[in-house]
C-alpha positions in Angstrom: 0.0 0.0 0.0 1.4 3.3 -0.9 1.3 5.8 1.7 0.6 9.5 1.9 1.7 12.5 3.5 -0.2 15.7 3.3 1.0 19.0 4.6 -0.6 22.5 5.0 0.6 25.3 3.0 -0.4 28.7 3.4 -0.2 32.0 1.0 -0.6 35.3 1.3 -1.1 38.2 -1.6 2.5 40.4 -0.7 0.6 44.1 -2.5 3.6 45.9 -2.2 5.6 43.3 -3.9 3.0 42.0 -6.6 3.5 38.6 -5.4 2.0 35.2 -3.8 4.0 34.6 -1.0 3.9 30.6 0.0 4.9 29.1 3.8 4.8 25.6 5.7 5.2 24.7 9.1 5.1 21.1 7.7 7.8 21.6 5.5 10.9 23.4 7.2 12.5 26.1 5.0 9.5 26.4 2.8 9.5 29.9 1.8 8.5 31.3 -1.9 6.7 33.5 -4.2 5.5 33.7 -7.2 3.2 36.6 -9.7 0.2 34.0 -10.0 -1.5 31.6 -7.5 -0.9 28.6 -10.2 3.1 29.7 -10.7 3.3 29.1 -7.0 1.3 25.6 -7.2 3.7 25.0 -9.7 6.9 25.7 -7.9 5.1 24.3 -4.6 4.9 20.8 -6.5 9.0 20.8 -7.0 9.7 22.1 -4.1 7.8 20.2 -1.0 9.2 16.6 -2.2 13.1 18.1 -1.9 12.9 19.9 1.2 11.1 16.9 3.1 14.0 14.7 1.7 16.5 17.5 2.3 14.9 17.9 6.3 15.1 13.7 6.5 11.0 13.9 6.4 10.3 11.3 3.7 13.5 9.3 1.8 15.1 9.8 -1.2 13.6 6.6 -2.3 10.4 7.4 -0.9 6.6 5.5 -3.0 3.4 7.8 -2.3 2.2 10.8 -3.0 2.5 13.9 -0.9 -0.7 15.9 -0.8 -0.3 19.3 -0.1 -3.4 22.1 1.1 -2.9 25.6 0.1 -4.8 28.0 1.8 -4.3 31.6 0.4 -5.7 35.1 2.0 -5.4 38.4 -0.1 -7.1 41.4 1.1 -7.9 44.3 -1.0 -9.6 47.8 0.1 -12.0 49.4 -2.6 -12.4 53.3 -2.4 -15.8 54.4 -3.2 -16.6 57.7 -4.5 -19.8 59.6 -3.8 
């Protein structure tokens, strides 16, 4: 049976810097951005299986899938005029 690992991922819309900003506490050192919320899935997808073998989470020769649960937050203001 193959087993899975699924870690939570959240995101946050950086305004100033026009970016999506990605962190883990599942994943140690997990720390990127990106100018769309599917460019970070993207790099999220390379990047979670080689720190969790970097940080000794999962092996090198590790058989499963790692699920991963991104939760993003942007906040905008909208000025109305009367």
């Amino acid at each position: 049976m193959e087993q899975q690992i699924t870690c939570k991922v959240e995101s946050f819309w950086d305004a100033e810097a026009m970016v999506w900003v990605a962190t883990s506490p599942d994943v140690p050192g997990l720390a990127t951005e990106a100018d769309t919320i599917e460019a970070l899935s993207q790099k999220l997808r390379e990047m979670i299986p080689e720190l969790m073998v970097l940080n000794n989470i999962i092996s090198s020769d590790y058989v499963g899938y790692i699920e991963f649960q991104l939760t993003s937050h942007r906040e905008e203001q909208i000025k109305v005029a009367s």
